[in-house]
C-alpha positions as CSV (number, residue, x, y, z in Angstrom):
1,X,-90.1,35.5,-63.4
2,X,-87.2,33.5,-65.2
3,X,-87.0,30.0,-64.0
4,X,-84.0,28.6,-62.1
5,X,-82.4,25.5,-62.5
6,X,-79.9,23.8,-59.8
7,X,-78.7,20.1,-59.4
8,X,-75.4,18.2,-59.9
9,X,-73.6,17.1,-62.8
10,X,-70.8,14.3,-61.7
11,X,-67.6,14.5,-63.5
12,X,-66.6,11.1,-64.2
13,X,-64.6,9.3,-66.6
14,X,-60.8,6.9,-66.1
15,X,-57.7,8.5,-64.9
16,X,-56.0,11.1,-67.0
17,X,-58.8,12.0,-69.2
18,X,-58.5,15.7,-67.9
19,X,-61.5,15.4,-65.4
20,X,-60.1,18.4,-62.9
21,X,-58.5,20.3,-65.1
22,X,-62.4,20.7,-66.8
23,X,-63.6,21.6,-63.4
24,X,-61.1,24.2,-62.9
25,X,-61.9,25.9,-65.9
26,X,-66.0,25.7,-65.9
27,X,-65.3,27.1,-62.3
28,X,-62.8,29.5,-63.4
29,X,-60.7,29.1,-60.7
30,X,-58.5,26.1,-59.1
31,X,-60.5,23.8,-56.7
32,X,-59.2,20.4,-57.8
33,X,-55.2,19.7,-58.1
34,X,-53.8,18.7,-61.5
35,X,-50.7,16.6,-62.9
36,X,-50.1,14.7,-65.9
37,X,-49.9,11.3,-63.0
38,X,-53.2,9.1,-63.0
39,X,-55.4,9.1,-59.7
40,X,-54.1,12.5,-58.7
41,X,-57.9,13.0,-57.5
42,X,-58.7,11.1,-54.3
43,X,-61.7,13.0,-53.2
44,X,-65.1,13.5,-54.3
45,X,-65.2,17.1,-54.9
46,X,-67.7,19.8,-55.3
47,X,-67.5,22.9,-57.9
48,X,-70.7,25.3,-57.7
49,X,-70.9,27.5,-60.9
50,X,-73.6,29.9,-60.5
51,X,-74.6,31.6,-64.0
52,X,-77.4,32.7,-65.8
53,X,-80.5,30.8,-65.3
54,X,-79.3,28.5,-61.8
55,X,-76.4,27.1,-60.5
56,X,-74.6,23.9,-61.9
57,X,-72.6,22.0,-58.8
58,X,-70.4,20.1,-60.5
59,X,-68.8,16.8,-58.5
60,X,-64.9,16.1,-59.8
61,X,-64.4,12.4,-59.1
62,X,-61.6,9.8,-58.6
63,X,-60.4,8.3,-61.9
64,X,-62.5,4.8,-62.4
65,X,-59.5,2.3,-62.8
66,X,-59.1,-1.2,-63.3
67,X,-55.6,-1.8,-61.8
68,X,-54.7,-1.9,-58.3
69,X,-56.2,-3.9,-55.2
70,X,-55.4,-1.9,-52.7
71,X,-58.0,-1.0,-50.0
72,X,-57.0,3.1,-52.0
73,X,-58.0,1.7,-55.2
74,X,-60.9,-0.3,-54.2
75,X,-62.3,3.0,-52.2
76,X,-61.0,5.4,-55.2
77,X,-63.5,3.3,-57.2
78,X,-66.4,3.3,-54.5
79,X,-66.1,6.8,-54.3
80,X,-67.2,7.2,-58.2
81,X,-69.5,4.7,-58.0
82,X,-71.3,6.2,-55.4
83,X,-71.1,9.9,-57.3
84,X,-73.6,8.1,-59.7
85,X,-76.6,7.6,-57.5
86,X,-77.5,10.9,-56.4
87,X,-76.9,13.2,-59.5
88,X,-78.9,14.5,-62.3
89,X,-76.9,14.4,-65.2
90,X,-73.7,12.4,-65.8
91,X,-70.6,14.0,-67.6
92,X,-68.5,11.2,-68.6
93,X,-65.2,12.4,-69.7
94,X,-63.2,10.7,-72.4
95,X,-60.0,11.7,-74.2
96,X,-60.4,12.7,-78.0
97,X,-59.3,9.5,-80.3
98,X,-58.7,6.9,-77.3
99,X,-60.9,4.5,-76.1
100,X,-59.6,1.5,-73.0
101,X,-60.9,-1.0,-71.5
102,X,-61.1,1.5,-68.5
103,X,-63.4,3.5,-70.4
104,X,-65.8,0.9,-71.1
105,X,-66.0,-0.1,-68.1
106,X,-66.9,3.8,-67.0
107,X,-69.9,3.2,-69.6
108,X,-70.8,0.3,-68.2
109,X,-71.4,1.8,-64.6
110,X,-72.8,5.0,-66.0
111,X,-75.2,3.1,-67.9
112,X,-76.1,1.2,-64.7
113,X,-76.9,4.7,-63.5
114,X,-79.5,5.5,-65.9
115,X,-78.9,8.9,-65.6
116,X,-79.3,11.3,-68.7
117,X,-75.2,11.2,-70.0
118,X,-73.4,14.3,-71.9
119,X,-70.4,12.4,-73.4
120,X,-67.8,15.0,-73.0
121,X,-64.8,14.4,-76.0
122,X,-61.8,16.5,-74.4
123,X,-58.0,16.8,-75.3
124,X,-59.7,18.1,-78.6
125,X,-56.3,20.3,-79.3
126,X,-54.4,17.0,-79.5
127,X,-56.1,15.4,-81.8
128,X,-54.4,16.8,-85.6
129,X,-56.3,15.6,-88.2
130,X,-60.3,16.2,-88.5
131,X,-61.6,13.1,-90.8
132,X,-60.1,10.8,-87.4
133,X,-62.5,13.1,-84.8
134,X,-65.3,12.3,-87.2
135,X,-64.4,8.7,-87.3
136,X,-64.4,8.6,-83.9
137,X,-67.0,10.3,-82.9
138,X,-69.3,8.0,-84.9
139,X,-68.1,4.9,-83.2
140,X,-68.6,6.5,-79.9
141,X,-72.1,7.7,-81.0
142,X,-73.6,4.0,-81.3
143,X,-72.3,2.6,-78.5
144,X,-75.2,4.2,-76.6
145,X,-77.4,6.9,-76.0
146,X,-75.9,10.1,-75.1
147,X,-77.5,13.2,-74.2
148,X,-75.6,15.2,-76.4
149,X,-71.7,14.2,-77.5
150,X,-69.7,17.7,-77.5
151,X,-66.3,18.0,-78.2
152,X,-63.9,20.7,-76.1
153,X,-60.7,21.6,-74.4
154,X,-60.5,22.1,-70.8
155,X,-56.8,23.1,-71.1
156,X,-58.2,26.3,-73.7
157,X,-62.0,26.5,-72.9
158,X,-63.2,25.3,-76.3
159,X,-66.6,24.4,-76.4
160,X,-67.4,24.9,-72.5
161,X,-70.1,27.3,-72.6
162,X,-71.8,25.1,-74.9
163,X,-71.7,22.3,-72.5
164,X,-72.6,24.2,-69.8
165,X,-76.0,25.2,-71.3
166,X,-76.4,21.7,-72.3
167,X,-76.0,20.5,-69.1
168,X,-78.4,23.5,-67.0
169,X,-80.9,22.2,-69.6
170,X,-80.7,19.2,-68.1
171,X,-81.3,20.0,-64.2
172,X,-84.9,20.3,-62.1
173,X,-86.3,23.3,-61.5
174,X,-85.6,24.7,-58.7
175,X,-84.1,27.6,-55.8
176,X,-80.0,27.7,-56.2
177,X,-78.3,25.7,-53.1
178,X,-75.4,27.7,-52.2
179,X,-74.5,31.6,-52.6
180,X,-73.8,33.1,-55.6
181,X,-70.2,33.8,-54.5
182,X,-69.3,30.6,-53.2
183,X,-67.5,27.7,-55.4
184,X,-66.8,24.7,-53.8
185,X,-67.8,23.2,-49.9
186,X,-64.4,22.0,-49.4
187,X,-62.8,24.0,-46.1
188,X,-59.2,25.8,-46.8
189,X,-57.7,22.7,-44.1
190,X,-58.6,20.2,-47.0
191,X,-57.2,23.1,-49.4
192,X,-54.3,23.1,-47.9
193,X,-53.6,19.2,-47.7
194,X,-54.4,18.6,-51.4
195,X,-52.4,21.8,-52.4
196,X,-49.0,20.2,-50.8
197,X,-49.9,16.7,-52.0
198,X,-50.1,18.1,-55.8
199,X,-47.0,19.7,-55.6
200,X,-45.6,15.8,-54.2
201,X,-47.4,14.4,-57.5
202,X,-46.0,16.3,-59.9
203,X,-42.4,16.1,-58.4
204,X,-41.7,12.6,-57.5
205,X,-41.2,9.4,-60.0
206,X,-44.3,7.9,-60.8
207,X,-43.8,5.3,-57.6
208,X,-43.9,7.5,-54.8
209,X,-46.9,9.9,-55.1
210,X,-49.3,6.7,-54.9
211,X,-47.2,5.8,-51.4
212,X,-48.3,9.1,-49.3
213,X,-51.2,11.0,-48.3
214,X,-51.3,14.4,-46.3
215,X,-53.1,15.5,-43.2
216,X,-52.9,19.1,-41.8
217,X,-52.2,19.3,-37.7
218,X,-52.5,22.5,-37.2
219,X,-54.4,25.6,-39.2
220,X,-54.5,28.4,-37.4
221,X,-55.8,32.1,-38.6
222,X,-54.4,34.9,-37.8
223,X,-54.7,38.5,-38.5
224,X,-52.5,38.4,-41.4
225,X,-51.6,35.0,-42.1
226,X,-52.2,31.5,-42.0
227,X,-50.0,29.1,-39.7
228,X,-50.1,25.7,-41.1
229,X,-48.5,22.4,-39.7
230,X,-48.7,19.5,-42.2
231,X,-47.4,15.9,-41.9
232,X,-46.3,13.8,-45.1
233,X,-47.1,10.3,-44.6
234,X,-45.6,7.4,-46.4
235,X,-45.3,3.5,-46.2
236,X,-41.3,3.4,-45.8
237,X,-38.1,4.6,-45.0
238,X,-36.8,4.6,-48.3
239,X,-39.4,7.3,-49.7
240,X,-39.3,9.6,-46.7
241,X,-35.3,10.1,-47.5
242,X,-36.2,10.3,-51.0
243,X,-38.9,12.9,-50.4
244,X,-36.4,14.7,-47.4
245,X,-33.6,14.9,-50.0
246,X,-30.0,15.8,-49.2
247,X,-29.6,17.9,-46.2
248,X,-33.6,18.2,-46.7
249,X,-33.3,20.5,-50.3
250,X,-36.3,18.4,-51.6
251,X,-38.3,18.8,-49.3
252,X,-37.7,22.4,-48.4
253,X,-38.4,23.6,-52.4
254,X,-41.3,21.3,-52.5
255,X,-42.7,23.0,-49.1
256,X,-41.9,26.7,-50.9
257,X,-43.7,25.9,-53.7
258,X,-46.7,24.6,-52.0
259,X,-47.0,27.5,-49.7
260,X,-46.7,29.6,-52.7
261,X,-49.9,28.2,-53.9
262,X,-51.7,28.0,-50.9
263,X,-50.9,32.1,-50.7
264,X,-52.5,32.2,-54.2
265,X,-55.2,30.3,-53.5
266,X,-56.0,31.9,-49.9
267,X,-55.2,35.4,-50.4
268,X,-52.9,35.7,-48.1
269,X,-49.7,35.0,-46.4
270,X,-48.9,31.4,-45.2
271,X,-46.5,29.8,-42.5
272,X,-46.2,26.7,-43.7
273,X,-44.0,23.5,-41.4
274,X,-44.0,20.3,-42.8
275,X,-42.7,16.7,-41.9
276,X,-42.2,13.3,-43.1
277,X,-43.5,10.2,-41.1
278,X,-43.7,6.6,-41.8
279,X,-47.0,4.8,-41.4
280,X,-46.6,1.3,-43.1
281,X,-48.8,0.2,-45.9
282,X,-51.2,2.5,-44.7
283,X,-53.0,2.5,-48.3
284,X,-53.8,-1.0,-47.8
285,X,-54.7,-0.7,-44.4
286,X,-58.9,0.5,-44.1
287,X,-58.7,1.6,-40.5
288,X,-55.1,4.0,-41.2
289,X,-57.1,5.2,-44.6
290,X,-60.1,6.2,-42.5
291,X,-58.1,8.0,-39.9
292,X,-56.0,9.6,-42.7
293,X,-59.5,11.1,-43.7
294,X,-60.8,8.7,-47.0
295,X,-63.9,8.4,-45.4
296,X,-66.7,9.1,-48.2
């Protein structure tokens, strides 16, 4: 009998280095939201790719950042930190030609970790000329002992078989933890907050997505549909109106549009109501973040 490998691999790596968007596409299907805005990911979250020879469950993480004191940032961070502890292989994610001071301090916790590491080199596409991928790669290469060091795209796919087999090569032994049909843990409520809080993300100015949150009152099924009730919290008055919009136009096409992919994502037809309340400074506030669900 072939043997069968399972365990996790935890995504991690600073904000905008395409951490979600490689998710989506080892999964082959959306789980985690995307846009081009850092700390877009809030949650831990889990991917389960089942393929020949065991199941990989891959854990998407929260961009590890250096700005921002907030009790959000300082529990963004937590969360990936704590990703590190109980994983078997670490997938740190950096973008092809850059290297921060945010991304040395990722190395430094992963390191800390000591935890087998597959540096993953992605944006590939974007970088134009070849002899600077070879100049960089070689820096990265002695700045510590990685695994393997594999170059991709999540955006086209490059290279993600390869680190896939990589990576299964790295788990235990052992029975696969979830069915073969399933991909992620995460329930169609959580779905459905994340999926109008990306559309928020990608439509406001840089300022306002960092200022709400989302949390689903009602999800009901029905036969043929799903009736959703969802509240947009933010600190003030001022961004409510903004996100309302004149005689509520913003608000409406941003609650279309996020129904439209909740119908995608759910396979069938969605009733979606939405409002916008004011709960001030909840993002620095740990007992408002904990009721708003960023408990980890």
């Amino acid at each position: 009998m072939a043997e069968n490998r399972c365990g996790y691999a935890a995504i991690i790596g600073r904000p905008n280095v395409g951490k979600s968007t490689l998710l989506n596409r080892l999964i082959g299907q959306k789980i985690a939201i995307t846009s081009h805005k850092p700390q877009t990911t809030r949650h831990a979250i889990l991917g389960i790719r089942t393929r020949p020879g065991g199941q990989i469950l891959f854990v998407d993480t929260p961009g590890m950042h250096l700005r921002g004191r907030k009790a959000l940032n300082r529990m963004l961070n937590q969360t990936a930190g704590s990703v590190l502890v109980d994983v078997d292989v670490i997938l740190f994610v950096v973008q092809a030609g850059i290297w921060t001071d945010e991304d040395q301090a990722v190395l430094k916790a992963i390191q800390n970790s000591q935890r087998p590491v597959i540096l993953v080199v992605n944006k590939i596409d974007l970088l134009k000329k070849k002899e600077e991928m070879l100049a960089y790669l070689a820096r990265l290469s002695s700045m510590a002992e990685f695994e393997e060091i594999i170059p991709c795209s999540a955006r086209s796919g490059d290279n993600l078989e390869l680190l896939e087999e990589h990576v299964l090569r790295l788990l235990p032994e052992g029975p696969s933890f979830y069915p073969e049909e399933q991909v992620t843990d995460k329930s169609e409520r959580f779905m459905a907050a994340e999926l109008l809080r990306e559309q928020l993300t990608r439509r406001y100015a840089r300022e306002i997505p960092y200022a709400l949150t989302v949390e689903i009152e009602r999800f009901e099924e029905h036969p043929q549909h799903y009736s959703i009730g969802a509240v947009i919290w933010v600190e003030r008055e001022g961004q409510k109106a903004i996100i309302i919009g004149k005689q509520g136009e913003a608000l409406k096409e941003t609650a279309r549009l996020a129904r439209e992919s909740m119908q995608k994502a759910f396979d069938r037809k969605v009733w979606l109501d939405v409002w916008v309340k004011v709960k001030k400074s909840w993002s620095s506030d740990e007992k408002a973040m904990a009721n708003l669900g960023y408990t980890e």
